[in-house]
C-alpha positions as a Markdown table, in Angstrom:
| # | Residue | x | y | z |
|---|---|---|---|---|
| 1 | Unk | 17.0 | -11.6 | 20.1 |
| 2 | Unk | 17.9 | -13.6 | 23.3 |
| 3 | Unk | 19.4 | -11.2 | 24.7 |
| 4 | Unk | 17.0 | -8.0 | 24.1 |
| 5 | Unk | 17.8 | -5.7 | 26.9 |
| 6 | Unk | 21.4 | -6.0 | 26.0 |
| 7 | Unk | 21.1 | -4.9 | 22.5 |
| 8 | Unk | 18.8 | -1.7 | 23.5 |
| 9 | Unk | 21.1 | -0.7 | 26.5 |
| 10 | Unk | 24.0 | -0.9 | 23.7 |
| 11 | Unk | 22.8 | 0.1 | 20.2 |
| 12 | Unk | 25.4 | -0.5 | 17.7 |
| 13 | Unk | 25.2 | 3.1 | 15.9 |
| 14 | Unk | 24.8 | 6.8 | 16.9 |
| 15 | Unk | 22.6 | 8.9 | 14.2 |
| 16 | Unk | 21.1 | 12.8 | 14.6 |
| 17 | Unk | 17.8 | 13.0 | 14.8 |
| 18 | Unk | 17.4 | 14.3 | 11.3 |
| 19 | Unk | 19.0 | 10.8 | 9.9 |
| 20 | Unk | 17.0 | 8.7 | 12.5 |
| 21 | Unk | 13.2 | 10.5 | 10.3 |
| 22 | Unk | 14.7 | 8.7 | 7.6 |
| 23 | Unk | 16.0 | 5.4 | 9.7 |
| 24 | Unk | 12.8 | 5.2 | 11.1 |
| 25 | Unk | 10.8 | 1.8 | 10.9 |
| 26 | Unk | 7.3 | 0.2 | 12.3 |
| 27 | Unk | 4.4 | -2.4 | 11.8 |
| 28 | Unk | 0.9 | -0.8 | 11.9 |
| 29 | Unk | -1.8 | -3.3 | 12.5 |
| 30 | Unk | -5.1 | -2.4 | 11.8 |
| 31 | Unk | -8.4 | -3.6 | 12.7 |
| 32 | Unk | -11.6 | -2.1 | 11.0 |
| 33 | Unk | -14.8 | -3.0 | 13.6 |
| 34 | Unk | -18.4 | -1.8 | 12.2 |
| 35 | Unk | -20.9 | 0.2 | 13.6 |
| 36 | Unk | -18.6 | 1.1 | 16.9 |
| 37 | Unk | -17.6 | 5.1 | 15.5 |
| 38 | Unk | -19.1 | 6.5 | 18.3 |
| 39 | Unk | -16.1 | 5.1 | 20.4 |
| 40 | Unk | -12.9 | 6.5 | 18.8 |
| 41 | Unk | -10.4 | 8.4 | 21.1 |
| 42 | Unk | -12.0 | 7.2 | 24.1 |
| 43 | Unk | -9.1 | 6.9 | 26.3 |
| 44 | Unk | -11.4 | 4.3 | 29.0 |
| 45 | Unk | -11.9 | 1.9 | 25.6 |
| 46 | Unk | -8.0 | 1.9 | 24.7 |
| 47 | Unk | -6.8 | 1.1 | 28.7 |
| 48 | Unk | -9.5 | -1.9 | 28.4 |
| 49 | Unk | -7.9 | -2.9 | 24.3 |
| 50 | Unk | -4.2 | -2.4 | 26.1 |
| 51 | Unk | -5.5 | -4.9 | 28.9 |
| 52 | Unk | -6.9 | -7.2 | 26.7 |
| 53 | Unk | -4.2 | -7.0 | 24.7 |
| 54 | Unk | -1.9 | -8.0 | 27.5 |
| 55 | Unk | -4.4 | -10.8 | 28.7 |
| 56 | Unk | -4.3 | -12.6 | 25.2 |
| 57 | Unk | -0.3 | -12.6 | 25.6 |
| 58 | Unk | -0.2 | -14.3 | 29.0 |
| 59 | Unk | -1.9 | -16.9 | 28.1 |
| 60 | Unk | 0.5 | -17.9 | 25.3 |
| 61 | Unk | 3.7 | -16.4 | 27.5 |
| 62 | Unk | 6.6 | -18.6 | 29.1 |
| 63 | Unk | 6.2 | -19.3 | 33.0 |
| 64 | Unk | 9.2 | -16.5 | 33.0 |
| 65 | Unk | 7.3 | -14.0 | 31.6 |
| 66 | Unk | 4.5 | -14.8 | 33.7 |
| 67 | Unk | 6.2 | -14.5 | 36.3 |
| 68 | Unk | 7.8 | -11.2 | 35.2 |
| 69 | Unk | 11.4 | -12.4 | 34.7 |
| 70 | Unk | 13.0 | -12.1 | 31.1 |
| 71 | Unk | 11.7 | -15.0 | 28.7 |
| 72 | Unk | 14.4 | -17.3 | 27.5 |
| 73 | Unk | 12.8 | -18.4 | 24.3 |
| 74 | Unk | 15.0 | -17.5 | 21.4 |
| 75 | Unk | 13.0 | -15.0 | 20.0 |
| 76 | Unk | 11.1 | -13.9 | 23.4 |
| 77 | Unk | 7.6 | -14.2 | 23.9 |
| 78 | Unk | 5.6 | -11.7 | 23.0 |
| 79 | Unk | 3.8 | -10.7 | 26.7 |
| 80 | Unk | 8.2 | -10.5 | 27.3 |
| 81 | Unk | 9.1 | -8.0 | 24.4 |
| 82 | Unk | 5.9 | -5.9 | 24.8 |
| 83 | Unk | 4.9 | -5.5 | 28.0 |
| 84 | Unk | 8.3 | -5.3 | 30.1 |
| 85 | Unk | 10.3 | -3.0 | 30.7 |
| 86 | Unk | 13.5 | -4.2 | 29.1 |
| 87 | Unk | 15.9 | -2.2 | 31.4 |
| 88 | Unk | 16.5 | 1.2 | 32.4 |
| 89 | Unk | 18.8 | 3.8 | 30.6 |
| 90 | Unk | 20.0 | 6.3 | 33.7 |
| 91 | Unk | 17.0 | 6.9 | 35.9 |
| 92 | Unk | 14.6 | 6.1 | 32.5 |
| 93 | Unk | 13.2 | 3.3 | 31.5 |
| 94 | Unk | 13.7 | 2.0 | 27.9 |
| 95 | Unk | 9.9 | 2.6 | 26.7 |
| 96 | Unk | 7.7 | 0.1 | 25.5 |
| 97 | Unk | 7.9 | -0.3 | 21.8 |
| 98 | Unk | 4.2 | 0.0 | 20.7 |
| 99 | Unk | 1.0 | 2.6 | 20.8 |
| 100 | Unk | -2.5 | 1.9 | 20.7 |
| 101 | Unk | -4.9 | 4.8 | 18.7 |
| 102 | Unk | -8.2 | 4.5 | 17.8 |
| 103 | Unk | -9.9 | 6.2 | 14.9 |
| 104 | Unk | -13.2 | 6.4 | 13.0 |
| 105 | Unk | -14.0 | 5.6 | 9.1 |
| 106 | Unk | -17.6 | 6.4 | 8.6 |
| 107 | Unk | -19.7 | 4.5 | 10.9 |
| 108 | Unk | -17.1 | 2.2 | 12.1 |
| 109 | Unk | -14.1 | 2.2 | 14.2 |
| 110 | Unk | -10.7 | 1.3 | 13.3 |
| 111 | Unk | -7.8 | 0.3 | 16.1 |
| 112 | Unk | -4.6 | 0.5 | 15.8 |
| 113 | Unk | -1.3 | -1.2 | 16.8 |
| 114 | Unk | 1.5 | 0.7 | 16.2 |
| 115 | Unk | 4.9 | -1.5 | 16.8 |
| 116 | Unk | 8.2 | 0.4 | 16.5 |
| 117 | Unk | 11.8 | -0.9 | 15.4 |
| 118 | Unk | 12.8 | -4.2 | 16.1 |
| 119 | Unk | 9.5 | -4.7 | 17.5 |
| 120 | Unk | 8.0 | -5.0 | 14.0 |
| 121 | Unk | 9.6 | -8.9 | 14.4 |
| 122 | Unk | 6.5 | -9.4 | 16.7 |
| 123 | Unk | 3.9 | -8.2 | 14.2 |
| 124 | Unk | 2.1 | -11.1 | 13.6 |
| 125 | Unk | 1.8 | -12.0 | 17.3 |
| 126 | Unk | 0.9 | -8.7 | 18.0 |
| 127 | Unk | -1.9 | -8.7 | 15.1 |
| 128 | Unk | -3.3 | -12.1 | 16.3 |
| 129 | Unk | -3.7 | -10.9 | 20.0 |
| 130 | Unk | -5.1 | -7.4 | 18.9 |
| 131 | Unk | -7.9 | -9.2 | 17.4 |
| 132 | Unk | -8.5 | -11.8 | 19.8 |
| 133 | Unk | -8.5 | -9.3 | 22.0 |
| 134 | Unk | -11.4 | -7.4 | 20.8 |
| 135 | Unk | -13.3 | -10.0 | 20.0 |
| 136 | Unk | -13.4 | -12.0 | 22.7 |
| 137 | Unk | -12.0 | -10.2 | 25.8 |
| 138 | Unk | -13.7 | -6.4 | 25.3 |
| 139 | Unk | -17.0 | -5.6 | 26.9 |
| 140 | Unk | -18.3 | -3.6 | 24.4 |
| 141 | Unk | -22.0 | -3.6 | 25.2 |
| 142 | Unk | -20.6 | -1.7 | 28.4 |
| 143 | Unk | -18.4 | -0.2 | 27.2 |
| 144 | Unk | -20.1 | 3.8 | 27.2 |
| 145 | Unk | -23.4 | 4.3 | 29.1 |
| 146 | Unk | -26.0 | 5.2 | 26.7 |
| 147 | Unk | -24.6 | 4.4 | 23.7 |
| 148 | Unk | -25.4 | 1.3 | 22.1 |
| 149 | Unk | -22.6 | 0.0 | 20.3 |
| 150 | Unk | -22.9 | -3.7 | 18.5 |
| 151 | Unk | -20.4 | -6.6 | 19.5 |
| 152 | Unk | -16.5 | -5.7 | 18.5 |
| 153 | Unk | -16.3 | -7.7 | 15.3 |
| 154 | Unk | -13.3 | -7.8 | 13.8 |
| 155 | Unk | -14.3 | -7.2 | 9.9 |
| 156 | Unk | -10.6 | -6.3 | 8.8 |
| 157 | Unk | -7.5 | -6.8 | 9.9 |
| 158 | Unk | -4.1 | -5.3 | 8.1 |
| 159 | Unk | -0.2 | -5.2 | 8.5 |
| 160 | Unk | 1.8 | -2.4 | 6.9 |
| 161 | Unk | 5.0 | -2.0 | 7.0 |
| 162 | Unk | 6.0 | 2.2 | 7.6 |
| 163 | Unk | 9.3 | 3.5 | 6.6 |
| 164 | Unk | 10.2 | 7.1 | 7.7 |
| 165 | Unk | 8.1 | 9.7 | 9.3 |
| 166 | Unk | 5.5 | 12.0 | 7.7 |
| 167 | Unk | 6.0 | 15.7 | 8.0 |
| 168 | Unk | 9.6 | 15.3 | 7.3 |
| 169 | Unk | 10.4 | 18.8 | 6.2 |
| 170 | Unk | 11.3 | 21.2 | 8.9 |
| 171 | Unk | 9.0 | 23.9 | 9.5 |
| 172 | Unk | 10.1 | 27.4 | 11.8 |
| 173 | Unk | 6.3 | 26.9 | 13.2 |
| 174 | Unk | 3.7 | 23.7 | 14.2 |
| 175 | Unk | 0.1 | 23.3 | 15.4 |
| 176 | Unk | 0.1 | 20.9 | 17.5 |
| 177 | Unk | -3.5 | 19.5 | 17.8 |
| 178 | Unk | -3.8 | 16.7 | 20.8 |
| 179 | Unk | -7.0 | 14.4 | 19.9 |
| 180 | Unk | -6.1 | 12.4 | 23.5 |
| 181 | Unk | -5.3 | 13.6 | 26.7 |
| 182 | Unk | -1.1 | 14.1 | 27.4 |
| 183 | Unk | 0.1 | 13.7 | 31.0 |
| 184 | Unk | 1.1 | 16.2 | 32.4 |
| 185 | Unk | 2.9 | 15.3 | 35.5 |
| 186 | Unk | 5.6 | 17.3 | 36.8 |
| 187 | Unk | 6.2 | 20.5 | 35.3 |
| 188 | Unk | 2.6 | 22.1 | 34.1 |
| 189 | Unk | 3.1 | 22.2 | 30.2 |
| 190 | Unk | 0.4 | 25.0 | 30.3 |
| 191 | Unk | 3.5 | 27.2 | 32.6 |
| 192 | Unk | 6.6 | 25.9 | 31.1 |
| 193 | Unk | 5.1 | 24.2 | 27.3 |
| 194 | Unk | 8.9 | 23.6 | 26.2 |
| 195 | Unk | 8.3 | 20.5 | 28.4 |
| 196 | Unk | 6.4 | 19.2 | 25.8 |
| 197 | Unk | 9.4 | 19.0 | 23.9 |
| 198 | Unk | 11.8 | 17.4 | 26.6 |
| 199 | Unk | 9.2 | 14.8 | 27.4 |
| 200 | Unk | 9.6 | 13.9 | 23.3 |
| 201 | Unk | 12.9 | 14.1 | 23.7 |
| 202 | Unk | 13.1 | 11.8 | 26.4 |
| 203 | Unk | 10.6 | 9.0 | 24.9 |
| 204 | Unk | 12.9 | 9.4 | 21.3 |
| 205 | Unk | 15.8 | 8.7 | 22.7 |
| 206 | Unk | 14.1 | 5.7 | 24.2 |
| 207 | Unk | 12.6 | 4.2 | 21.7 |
| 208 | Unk | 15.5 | 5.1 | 18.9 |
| 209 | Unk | 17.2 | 1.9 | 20.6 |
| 210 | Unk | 14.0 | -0.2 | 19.4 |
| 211 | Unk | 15.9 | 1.0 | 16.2 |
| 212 | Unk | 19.8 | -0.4 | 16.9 |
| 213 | Unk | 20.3 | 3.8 | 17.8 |
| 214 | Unk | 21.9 | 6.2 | 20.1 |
| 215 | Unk | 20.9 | 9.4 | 19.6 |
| 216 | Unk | 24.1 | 11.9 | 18.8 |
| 217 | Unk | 23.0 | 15.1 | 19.7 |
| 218 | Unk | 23.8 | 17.9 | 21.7 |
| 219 | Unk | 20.4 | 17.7 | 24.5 |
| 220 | Unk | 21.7 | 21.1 | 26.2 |
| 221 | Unk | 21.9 | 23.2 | 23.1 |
| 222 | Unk | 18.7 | 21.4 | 22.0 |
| 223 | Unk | 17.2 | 22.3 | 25.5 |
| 224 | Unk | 17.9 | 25.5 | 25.0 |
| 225 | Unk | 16.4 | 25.9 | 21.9 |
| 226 | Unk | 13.1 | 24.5 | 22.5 |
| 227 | Unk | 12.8 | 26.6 | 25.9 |
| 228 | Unk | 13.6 | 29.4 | 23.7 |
| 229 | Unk | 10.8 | 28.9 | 20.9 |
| 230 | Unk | 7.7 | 30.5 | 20.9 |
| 231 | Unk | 4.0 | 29.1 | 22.2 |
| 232 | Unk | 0.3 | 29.9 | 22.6 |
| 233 | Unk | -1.1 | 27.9 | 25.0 |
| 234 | Unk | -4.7 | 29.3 | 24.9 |
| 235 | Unk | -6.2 | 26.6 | 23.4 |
| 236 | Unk | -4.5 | 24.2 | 25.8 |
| 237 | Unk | -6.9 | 23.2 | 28.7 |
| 238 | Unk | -6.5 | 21.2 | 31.6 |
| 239 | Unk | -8.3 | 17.6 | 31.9 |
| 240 | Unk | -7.8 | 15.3 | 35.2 |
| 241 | Unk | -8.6 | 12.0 | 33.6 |
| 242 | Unk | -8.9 | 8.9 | 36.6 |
| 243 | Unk | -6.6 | 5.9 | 35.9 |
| 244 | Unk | -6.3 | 2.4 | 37.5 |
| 245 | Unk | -3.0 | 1.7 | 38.5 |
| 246 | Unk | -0.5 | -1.1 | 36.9 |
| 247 | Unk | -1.8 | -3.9 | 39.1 |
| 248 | Unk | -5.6 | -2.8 | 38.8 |
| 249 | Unk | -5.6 | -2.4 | 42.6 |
| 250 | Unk | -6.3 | 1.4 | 43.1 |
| 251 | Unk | -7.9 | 4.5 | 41.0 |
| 252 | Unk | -6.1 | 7.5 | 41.1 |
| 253 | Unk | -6.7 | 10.9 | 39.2 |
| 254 | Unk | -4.0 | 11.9 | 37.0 |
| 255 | Unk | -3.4 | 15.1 | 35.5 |
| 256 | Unk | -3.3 | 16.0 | 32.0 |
| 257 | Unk | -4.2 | 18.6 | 29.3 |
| 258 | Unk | -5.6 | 18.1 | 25.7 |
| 259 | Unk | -6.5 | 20.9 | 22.7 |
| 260 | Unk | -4.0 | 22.8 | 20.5 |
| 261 | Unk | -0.7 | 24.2 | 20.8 |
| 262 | Unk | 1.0 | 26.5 | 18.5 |
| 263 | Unk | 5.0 | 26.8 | 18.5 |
| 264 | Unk | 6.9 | 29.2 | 16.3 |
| 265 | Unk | 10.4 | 30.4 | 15.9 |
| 266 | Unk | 12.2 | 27.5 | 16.8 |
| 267 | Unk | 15.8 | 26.4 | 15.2 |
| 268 | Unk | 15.2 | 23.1 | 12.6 |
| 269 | Unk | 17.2 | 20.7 | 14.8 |
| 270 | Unk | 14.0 | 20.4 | 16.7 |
| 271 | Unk | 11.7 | 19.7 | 13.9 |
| 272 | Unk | 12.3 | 15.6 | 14.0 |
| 273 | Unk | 11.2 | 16.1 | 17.7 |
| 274 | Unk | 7.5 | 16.8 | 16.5 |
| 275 | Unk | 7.7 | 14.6 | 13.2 |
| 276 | Unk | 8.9 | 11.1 | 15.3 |
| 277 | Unk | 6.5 | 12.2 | 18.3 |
| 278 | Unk | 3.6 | 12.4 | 15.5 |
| 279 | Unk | 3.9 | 8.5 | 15.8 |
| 280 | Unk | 5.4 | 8.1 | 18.9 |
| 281 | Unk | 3.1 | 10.2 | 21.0 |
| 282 | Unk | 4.3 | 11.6 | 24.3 |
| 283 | Unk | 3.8 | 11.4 | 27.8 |
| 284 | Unk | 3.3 | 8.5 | 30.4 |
| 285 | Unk | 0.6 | 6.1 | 29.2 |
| 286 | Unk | 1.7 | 6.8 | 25.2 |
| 287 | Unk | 1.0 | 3.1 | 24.8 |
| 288 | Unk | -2.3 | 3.3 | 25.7 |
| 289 | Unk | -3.0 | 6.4 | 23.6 |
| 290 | Unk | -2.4 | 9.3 | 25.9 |
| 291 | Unk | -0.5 | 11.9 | 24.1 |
| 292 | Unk | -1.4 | 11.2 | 20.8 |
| 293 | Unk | -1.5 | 14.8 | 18.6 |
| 294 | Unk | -1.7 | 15.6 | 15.3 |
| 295 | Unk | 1.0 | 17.9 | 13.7 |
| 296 | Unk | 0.1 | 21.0 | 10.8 |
């Protein structure tokens, strides 16, 4: 673990995706907070949990990780593994192994920590900041105008360990229901939606190396596949959602789309595409919930 971003730049296997569903490891940390339902899959709340999140880190972070250089703690710190980039693969950067999704159970609202491969190591330190995080560095009196909403108390707090994906059984056709916003920078997915599957494609690949793996696959044929499936965007809308940027400096409008896709006739190879992205979400900002969708 000392040396992190040399074991993802050089996984020591290559799998398909088919054998990575079934290679396919996380932590899921959970925490149950009462009377706060009214909140789930607001994107503005999960940027804040993210932040908070990070906050709780840094102050338990080396002075290298502060400072934004690689931590040389055998294992790394936690602010290290999660929230640096831990080197670039081509012109992509390896992702960051986590995601952030917020649900509701009845009256209350459950967050969740999804950490992915390797990452799981960090589950306890991840669990410990998630919750000191909403207790303590969340403004959730402010957090939606109108609304009243009772302080984030943390009233249950669980670590799972997840092996494999759901939905593991290829399918010739998918719903693909987005309950956050996806970015949609670049191409417009509502034009060209087999973008939708090369953005997957692209975070996969990244994050299979959480996972010791190199993809083995054949991305032209597999590009040419998914351009060549079918889709109804009709239920797809577009949805400019306003971020802050990395440093908290500026606001800028980014664009996105949320609502249902449908995709039919496509060839099974591309089937662990939507099963992994089910968990893995898709897009930039994945790991503070953008892109999250549900798969039927």
């Amino acid at each position: 673990m000392s040396d992190l971003p040399h074991r993802l730049a050089h996984p020591s296997r290559r799998l398909s995706l088919h054998a990575l569903m079934d290679e396919w490891f996380a932590a899921r940390i959970a925490a149950r907070i009462p009377g706060c339902a009214a909140l789930a899959h607001d994107c503005v709340l999960l940027r804040r949990i993210r932040g908070a999140v990070g906050a709780v880190l840094l102050e338990g972070a080396s002075p290298q990780a502060i400072a934004g250089k690689p931590c040389p703690w055998d294992p790394p710190c936690g602010l290290d593994v999660l929230f640096r980039e831990q080197g670039r693969v081509g012109r992509q950067g390896i992702p960051k192994p986590y995601v952030l999704a917020t649900d509701r159970k009845g009256q209350d609202l459950v967050v969740t920590m999804t950490l992915f491969g390797i990452a799981a190591d960090w589950a306890a330190t991840a669990a410990h900041a998630l919750a000191v995080a909403l207790q303590t560095k969340v403004d959730w009196s402010g957090q939606r105008a109108g609304t009243f909403v009772p302080d984030g108390i943390v009233q249950d707090l669980t670590v799972q360990s997840v092996q494999g994906v759901r939905n593991a059984r290829p399918r010739s056709q998918a719903e693909l229901e987005f309950l956050t916003p996806m970015n949609a920078e670049g191409d417009n997915p509502l034009e060209r939606p087999g973008t939708v599957l090369a953005r997957l494609a692209l975070r996969i690949e990244g994050l299979a190396r959480w996972h010791d793996v190199g993809i083995d696959e054949d991305w032209e044929r597999l590009g040419v596949a998914w351009n060549a499936a079918c889709y109804d965007v009709r239920q797809m809308q577009h949805r400019p959602v306003t971020r802050r940027s990395g440093r908290g400096q500026a606001y800028f409008t980014a664009p996105t789309v949320q609502g249902k896709l449908w995709i039919s006739e496509f060839a099974p190879e591309l089937w662990p595409l939507l099963a992994i992205g089910a968990e893995t979400h898709v897009g930039k900002g994945a790991t503070e919930g953008f892109g999250r969708f549900e798969l039927a």
